[in-house]
C-alpha positions in Angstrom: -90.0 -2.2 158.6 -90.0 -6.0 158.2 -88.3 -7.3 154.4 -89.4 -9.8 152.4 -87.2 -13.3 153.0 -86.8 -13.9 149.3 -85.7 -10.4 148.7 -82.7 -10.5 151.9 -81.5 -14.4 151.7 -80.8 -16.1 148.3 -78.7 -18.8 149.8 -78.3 -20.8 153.2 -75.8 -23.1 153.1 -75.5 -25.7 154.6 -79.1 -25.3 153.9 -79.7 -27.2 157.8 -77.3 -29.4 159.8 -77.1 -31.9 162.5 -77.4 -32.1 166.6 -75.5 -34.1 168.5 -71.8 -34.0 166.3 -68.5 -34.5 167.8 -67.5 -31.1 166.4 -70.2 -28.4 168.0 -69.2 -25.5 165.6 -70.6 -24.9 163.4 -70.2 -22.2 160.1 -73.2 -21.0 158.1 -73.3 -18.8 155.2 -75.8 -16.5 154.3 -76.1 -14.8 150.8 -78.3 -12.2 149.6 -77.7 -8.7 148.7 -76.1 -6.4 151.4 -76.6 -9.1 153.9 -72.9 -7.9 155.4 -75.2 -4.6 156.6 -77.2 -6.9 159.2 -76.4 -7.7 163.0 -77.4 -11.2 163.5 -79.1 -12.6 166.4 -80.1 -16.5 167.2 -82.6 -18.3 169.3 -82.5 -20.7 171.9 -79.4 -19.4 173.8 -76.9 -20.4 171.0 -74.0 -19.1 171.3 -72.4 -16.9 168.4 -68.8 -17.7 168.2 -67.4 -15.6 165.6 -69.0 -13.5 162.9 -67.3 -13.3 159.1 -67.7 -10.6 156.9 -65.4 -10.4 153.9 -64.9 -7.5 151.0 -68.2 -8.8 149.4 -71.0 -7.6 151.7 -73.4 -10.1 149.7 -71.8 -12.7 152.4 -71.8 -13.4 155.8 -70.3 -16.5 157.8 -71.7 -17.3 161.5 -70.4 -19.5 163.5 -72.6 -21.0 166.8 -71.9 -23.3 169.0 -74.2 -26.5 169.0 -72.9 -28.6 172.1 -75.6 -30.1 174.2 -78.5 -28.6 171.7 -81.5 -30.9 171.2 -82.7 -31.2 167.4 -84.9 -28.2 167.0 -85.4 -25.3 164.7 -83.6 -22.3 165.6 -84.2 -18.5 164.2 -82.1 -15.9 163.2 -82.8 -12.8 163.5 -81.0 -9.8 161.1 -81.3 -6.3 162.1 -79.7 -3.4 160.6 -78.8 0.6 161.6 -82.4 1.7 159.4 -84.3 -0.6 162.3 -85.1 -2.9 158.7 -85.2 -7.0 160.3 -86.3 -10.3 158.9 -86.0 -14.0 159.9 -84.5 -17.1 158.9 -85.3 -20.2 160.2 -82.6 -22.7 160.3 -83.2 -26.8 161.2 -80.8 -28.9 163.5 -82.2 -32.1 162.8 -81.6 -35.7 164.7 -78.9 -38.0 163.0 -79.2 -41.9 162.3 -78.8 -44.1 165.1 -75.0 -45.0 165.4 -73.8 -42.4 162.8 -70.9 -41.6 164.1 -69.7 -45.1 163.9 -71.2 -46.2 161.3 -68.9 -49.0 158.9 -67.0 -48.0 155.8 -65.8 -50.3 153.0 -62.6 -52.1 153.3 -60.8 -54.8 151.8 -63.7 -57.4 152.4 -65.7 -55.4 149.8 -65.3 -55.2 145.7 -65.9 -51.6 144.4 -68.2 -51.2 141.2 -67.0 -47.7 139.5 -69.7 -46.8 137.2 -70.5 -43.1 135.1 -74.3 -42.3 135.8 -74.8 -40.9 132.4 -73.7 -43.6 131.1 -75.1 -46.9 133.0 -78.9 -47.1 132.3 -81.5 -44.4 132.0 -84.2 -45.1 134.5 -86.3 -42.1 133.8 -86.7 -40.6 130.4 -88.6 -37.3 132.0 -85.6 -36.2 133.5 -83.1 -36.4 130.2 -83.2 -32.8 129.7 -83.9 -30.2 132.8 -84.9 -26.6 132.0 -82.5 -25.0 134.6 -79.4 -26.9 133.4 -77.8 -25.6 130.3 -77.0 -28.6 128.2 -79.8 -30.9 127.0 -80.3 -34.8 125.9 -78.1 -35.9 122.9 -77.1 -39.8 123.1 -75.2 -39.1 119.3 -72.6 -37.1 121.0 -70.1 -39.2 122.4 -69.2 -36.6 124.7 -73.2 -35.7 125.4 -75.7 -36.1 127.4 -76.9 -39.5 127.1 -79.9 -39.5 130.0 -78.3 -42.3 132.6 -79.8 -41.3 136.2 -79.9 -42.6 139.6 -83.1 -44.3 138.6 -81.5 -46.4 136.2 -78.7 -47.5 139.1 -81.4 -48.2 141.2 -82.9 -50.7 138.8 -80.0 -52.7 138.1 -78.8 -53.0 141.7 -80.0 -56.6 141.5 -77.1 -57.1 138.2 -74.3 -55.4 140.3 -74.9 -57.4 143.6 -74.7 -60.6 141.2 -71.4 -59.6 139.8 -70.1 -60.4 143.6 -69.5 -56.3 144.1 -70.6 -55.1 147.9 -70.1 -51.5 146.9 -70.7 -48.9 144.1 -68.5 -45.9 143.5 -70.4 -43.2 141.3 -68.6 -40.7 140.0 -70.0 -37.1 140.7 -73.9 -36.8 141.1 -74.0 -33.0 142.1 -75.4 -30.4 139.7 -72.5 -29.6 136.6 -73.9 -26.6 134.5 -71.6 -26.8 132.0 -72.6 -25.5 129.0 -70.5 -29.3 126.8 -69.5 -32.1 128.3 -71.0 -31.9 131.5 -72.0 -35.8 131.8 -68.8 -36.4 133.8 -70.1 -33.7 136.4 -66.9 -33.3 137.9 -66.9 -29.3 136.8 -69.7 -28.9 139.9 -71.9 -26.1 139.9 -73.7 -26.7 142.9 -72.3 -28.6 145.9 -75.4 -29.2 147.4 -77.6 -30.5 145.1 -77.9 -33.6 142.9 -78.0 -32.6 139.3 -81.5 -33.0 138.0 -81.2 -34.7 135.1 -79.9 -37.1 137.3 -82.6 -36.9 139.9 -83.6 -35.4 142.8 -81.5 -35.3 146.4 -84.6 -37.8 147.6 -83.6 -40.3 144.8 -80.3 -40.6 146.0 -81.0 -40.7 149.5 -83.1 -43.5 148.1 -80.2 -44.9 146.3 -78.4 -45.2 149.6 -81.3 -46.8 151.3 -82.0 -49.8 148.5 -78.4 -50.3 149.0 -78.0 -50.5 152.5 -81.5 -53.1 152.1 -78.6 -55.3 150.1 -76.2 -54.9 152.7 -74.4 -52.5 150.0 -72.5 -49.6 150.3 -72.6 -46.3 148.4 -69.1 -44.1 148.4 -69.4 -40.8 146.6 -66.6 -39.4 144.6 -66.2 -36.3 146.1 -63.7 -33.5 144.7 -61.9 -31.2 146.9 -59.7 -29.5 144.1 -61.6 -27.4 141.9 -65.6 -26.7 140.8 -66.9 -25.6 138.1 -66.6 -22.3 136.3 -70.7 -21.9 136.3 -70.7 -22.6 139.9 -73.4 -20.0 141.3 -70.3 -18.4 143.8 -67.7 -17.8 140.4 -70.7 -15.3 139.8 -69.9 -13.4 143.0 -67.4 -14.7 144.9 -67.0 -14.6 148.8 -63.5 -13.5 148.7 -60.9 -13.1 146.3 -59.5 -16.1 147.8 -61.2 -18.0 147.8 -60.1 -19.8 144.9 -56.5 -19.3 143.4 -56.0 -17.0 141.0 -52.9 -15.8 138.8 -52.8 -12.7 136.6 -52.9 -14.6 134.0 -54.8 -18.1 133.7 -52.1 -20.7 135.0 -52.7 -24.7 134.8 -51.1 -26.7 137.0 -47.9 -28.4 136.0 -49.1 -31.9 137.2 -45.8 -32.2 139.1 -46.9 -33.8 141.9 -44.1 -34.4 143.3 -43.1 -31.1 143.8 -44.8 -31.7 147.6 -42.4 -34.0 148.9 -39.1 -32.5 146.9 -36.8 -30.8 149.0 -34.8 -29.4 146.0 -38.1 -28.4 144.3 -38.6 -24.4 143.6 -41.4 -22.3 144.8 -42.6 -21.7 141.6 -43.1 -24.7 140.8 -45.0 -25.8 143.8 -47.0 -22.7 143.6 -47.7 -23.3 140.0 -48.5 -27.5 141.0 -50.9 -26.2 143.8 -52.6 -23.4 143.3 -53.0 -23.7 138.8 -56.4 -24.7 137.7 -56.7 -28.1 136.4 -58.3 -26.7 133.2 -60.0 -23.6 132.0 -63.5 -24.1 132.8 -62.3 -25.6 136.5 -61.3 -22.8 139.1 -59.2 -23.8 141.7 -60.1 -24.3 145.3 -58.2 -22.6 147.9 -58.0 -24.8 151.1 -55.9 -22.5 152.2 -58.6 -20.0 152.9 -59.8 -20.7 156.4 -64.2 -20.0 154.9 -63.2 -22.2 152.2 -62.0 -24.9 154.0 -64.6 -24.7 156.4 -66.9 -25.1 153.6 -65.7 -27.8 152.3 -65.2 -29.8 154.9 -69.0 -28.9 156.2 -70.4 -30.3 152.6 -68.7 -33.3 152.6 -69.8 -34.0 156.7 -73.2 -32.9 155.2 -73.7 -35.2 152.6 -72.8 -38.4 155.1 -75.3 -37.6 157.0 -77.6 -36.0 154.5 -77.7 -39.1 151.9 -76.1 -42.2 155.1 -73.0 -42.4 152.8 -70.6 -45.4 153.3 -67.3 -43.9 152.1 -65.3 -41.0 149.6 -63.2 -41.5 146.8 -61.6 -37.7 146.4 -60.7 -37.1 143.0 -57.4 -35.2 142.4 -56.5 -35.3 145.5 -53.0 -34.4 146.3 -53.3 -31.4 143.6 -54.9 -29.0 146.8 -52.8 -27.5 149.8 -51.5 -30.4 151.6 -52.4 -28.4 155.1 -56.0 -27.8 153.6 -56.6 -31.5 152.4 -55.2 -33.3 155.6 -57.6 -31.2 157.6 -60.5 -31.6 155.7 -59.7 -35.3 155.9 -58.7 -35.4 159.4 -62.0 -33.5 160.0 -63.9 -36.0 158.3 -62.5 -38.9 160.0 -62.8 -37.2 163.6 -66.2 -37.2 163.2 -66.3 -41.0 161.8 -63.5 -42.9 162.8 -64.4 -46.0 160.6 -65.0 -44.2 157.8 -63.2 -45.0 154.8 -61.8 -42.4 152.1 -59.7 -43.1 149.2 -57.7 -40.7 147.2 -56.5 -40.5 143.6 -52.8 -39.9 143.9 -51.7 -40.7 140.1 -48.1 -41.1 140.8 -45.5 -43.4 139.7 -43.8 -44.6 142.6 -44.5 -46.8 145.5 -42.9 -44.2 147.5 -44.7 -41.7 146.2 -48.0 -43.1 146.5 -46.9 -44.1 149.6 -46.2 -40.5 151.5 -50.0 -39.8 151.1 -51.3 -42.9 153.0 -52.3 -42.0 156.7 -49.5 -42.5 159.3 -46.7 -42.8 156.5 -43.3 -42.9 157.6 -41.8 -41.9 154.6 -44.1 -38.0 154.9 -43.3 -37.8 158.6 -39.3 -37.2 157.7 -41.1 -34.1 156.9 -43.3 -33.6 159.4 -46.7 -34.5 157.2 -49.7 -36.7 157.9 -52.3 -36.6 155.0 -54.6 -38.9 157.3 -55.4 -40.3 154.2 -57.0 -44.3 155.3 -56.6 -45.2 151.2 -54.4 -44.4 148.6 -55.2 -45.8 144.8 -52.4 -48.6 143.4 -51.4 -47.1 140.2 -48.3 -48.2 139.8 -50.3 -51.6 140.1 -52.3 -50.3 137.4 -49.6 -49.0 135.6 -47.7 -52.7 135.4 -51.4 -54.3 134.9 -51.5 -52.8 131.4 -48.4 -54.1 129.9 -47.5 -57.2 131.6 -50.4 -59.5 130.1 -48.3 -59.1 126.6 -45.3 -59.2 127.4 -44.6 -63.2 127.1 -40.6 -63.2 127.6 -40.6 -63.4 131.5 -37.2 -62.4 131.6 -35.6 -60.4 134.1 -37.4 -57.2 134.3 -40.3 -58.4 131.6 -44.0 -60.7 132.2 -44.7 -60.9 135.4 -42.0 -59.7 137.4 -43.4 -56.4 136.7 -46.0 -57.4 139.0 -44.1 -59.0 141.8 -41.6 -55.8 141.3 -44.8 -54.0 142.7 -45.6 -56.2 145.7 -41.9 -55.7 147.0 -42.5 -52.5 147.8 -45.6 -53.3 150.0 -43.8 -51.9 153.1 -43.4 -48.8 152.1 -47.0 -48.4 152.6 -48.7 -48.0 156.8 -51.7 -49.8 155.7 -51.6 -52.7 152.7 -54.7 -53.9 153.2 -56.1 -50.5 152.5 -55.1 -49.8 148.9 -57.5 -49.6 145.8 -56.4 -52.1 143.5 -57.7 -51.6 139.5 -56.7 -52.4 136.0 -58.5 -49.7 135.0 -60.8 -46.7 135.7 -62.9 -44.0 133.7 -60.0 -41.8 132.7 -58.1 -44.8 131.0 -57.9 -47.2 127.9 -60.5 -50.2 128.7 -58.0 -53.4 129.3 -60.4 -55.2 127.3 -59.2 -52.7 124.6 -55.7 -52.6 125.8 -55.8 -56.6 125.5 -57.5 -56.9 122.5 -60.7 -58.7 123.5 -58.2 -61.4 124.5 -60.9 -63.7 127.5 -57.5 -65.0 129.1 -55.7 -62.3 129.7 -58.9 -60.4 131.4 -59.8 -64.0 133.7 -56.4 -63.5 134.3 -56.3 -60.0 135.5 -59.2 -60.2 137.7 -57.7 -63.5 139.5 -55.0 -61.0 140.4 -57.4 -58.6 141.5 -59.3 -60.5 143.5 -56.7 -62.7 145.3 -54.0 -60.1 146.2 -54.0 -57.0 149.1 -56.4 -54.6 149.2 -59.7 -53.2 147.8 -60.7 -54.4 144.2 -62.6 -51.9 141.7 -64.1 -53.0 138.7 -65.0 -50.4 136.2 -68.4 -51.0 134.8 -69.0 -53.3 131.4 -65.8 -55.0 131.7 -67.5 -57.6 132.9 -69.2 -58.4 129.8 -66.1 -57.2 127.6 -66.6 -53.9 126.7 -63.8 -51.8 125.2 -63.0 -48.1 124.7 -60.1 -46.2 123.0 -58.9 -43.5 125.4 -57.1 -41.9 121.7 -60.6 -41.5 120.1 -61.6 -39.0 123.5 -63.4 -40.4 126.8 -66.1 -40.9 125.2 -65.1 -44.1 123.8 -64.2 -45.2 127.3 -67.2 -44.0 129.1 -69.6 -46.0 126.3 -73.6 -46.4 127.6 -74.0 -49.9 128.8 -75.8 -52.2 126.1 -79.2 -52.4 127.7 -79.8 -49.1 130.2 -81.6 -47.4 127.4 -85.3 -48.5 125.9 -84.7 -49.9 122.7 -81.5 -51.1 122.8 -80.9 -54.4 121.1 -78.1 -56.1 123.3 -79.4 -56.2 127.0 -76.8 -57.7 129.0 -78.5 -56.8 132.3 -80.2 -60.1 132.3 -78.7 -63.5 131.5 -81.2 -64.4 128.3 -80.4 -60.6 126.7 -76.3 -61.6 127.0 -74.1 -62.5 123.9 -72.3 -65.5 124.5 -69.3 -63.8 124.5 -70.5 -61.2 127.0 -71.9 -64.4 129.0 -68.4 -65.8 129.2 -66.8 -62.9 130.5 -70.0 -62.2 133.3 -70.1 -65.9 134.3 -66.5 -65.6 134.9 -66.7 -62.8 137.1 -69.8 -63.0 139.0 -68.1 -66.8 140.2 -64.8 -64.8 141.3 -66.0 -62.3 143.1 -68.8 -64.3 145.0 -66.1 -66.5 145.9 -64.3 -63.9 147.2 -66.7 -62.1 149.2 -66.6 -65.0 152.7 -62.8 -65.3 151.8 -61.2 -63.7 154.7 -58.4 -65.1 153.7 -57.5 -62.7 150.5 -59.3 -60.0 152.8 -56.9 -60.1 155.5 -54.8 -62.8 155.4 -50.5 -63.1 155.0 -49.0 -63.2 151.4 -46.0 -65.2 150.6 -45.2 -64.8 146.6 -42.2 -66.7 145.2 -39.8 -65.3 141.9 -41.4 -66.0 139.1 -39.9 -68.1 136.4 -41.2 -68.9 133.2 -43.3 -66.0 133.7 -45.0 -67.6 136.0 -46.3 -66.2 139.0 -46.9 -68.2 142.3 -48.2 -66.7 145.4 -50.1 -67.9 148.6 -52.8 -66.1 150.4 -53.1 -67.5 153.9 -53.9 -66.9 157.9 -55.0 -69.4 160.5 -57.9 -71.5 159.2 -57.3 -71.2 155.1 -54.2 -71.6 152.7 -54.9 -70.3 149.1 -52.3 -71.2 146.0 -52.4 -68.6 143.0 -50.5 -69.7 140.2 -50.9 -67.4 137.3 -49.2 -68.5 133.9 -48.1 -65.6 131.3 -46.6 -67.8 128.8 -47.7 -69.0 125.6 -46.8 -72.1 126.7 -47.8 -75.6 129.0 -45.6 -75.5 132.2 -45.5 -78.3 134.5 -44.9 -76.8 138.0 -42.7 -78.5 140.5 -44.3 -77.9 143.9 -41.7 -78.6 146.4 -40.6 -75.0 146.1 -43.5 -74.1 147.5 -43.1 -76.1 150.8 -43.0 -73.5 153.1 -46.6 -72.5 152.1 -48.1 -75.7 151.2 -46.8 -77.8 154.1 -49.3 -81.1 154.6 -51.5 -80.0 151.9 -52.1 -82.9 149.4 -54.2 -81.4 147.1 -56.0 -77.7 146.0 -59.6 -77.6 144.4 -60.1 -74.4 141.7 -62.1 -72.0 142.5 -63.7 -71.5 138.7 -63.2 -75.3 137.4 -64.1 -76.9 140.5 -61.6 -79.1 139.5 -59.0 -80.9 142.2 -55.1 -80.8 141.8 -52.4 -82.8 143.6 -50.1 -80.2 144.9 -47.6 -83.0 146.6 -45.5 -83.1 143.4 -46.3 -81.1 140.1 -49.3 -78.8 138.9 -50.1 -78.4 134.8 -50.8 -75.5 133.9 -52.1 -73.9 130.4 -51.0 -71.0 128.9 -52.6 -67.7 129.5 -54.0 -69.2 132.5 -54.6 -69.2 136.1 -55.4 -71.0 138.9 -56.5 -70.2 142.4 -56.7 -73.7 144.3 -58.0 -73.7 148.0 -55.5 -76.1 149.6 -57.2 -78.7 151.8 
């Protein structure tokens, strides 16, 4: 008796895969009613390593071998004790020239963090999607407001102008929750893009425009937790295979909890395995299935969509086993491959243990293999320092040369993702009150210092958002990515002139930056500041670069002898934004609330 497909196999997953990786195993998993019931059989001599089965018999893990086999399609066969069989064809298919060695993003590159939803809709036929649960509704703040891949797509002309090389979108897989599903990071579907966003096509089409742009595309992927209407919370593989708690327990946040040696079990247990909310069930990496799943998705989607790079969201809230493997997994399989984490904590040191090869996690014996950790204790000085105009002691912009003292606490400067902020804080143009200065000289800093800068879409044109009103405020639709609007600041004639200041200003800095080697890889030398003034040189062996940055409400004349050690035979430094030339033999003048970067010739 021969069953119907349909009626046997619900879900493959991953729905095909690759020939020719570095790792040949490979685990698949079948669901469909009773599947549990079936011996399983495959074609073309592959090898069946290890079979699964787990208390839910609607599940089945197999594991082959794939060394040495050709792209083809192979077919497995599922018999049962009642003589009952059916088929399932399953595709190895051939990967991209050179992609296991394909090139990541790194410090040479400027990040673009943008919210889908809420950066321009593309396609108006895809606002509302009948197998999603929440529909179209730009009046909610917290909403669907129709932003898609398609409207990314469009404006990748705008972003490469603004001097950015990459774009970090946060989630694009399917998130069926019933509110506030825009910020898809509640996924319901792993494997698929969510449709009102587009098709899986579309942002393999994404990727390609990029790459056409010499771009790069980094998905934020999220290890941590799903969704609670993702299809397994339905009928879960295992019991474990998320963590779960008599009762529903959050997570204490307490990071820090990992690298404590006084901390308490329970409080580790109750940082690691709590949800992160209600509606987010937490991942257990500790579960081998799980892990392998994971870790299978993410290789999936690299070659799947010809991805460039992860952000992981949340990251050091999973087992720190499970998460070092899945990233160790990851970059066995790539080794250029670049992968940041978010590891909100407020120390150097802290930030610091989660950065591959750190010598402050290997006192106990831990390697995240982590490339990139996120600089939030940059971030954290960043929105304070640009008001504070005593410069005194441990006030201005000391806060900010505080933070560059600890740079050797970290394996890999060069490798940090510097930001003033992101889509789960207060806009600095908010923060700063709209104040032009203090945002040229934010970005200066950004652009001229270690590491990897992000800039979070529409602050190049001044938008704000009040993190106290909801995220909604802060995750605002850019004026222009929707039909009608009445500001488009896409294109130069539809700016404001105030939005025209700030893009003008940025597009120049960070197309400057992008052949300046020197502030990608070069030494830093930064001197005390005084006045709250902050002087710092960028420099290797062909280029010398002076950053003076003043905080003051006030006119300081510089005297540049102190700086003799950096500027040596240098006579004079041209700006990089004025264009204007500066004797640097003596004294420099410099206004308030201002900066300089001079190229010393």
């Amino acid at each position: 008796m021969s069953l119907s497909l349909t009626a046997q196999i619900q879900r493959v997953e991953p729905p095909f895969w690759y020939a020719d990786m570095k790792n040949p195993e490979l685990q698949i998993l079948f669901y469909g009613k009773n599947i549990a019931d079936y011996q399983v059989t495959v074609s073309n001599a592959i090898k069946i390593t290890n079979v699964k089965r787990t208390e839910n018999p609607n599940y089945i893990f197999i594991t082959i071998n794939t060394k040495k086999v050709q792209a083809t399609d192979l077919i497995f066969t599922f018999k049962n004790n009642k003589k009952e069989s059916f088929t399932q064809k399953y595709a190895l298919k051939k990967r991209r020239e050179n992609s296991a060695q394909r090139k990541s993003y790194d410090s040479s590159d400027m990040m673009y963090l943008l919210m889908p939803d809420r950066f321009a809709n593309g396609n108006r036929n895809n606002d509302s999607e009948n197998t999603t649960t929440e529909k179209y509704n730009r009046e909610l703040p917290g909403g669907r407001h129709g932003g898609d891949i398609e409207g990314i797509i469009k404006n990748l002309d705008y972003i490469f102008s603004l001097g950015a090389t990459t774009i970090w979108s946060t989630p694009l897989c399917e998130d069926n929750d019933p509110t506030f599903s825009y910020h898809t990071y509640g996924q319901s579907d792993v494997y698929k893009i969510d449709p009102r966003y587009g098709t899986n096509k579309d942002y393999v089409r994404l990727s390609s425009e990029m790459h056409k742009k010499n771009m790069k595309l980094v998905m934020d992927y999220v290890t941590n937790h799903w969704g609670i209407k993702h299809w397994m919370m339905k009928d879960l593989p295992t019991k474990g295979w998320i963590n779960q708690f008599d009762n529903y327990t959050q997570t204490n946040h307490k990071r820090t909890v990992i690298s404590d040696t006084h901390a308490s079990k329970i409080d580790t247990e109750t940082c690691l395995n709590g949800w992160f909310a209600p509606a987010m069930p937490d991942l257990n990496l500790s579960n081998p299935l799980a892990l392998k799943y994971l870790i299978q998705n993410a290789i999936w989607w690299i070659e799947y969509a010809d991805l460039d790079g992860f952000r992981v969201d949340t990251y050091n809230y999973s087992s720190p086993k499970g998460i070092a493997s899945w990233t160790k997994s990851i970059t066995d399989e790539y080794p250029n491959f670049n992968i940041v984490g978010e590891v909100w904590m407020q120390s150097q040191a802290q930030m610091a243990y989660w950065q591959k090869d750190s010598k402050i996690s290997q006192i106990q014996n831990y390697n995240s293999y982590l490339p990139s950790v996120m600089d939030f204790t940059l971030y954290e000085a960043a929105t304070k320092v640009f008001n504070e105009d005593d410069g005194s002691w441990d006030k201005g912009m000391i806060k900010l040369y505080d933070n560059f003292t600890n740079d050797f606490l970290y394996p890999n400067i060069n490798n940090l993702l510097v930001f003033v902020e992101n889509h789960d804080t207060n806009r600095f143009n908010q923060t700063y009150g709209n104040d032009i200065r203090k945002y040229k000289m934010a970005m200066s800093l950004l652009a001229t210092i270690r590491g990897i800068p992000q800039l979070y879409y529409g602050s190049e044109i001044g938008m704000t958002g009040d993190k106290n009103k909801g995220d909604g405020d802060i995750r605002q639709d850019f004026p222009g990515g929707w039909e009608g609007d009445q500001n488009n600041a896409f294109i130069k004639e539809g700016r404001t002139s105030g939005q025209s200041e700030y893009f003008d200003f940025t597009a120049k800095l960070f197309n400057w930056r992008k052949s300046k080697s020197v502030v990608h890889f070069g030494e830093m030398t930064h001197y005390i500041p005084e006045n709250n003034v902050y002087t710092y040189f960028r420099y290797n062996a062909n280029e010398t670069v002076m950053v003076v940055i003043n905080n003051s409400n006030e006119t300081h004349k510089i005297n540049t002898h102190r700086f003799k050690e950096n500027i040596k035979e240098f006579k004079t430094g041209k700006d990089v934004i004025s264009e204007l030339s500066f004797d640097v033999t003596n004294e420099i003048i410099i206004e308030p609330k201002s900066v300089l970067i001079l190229e010393l010739k």
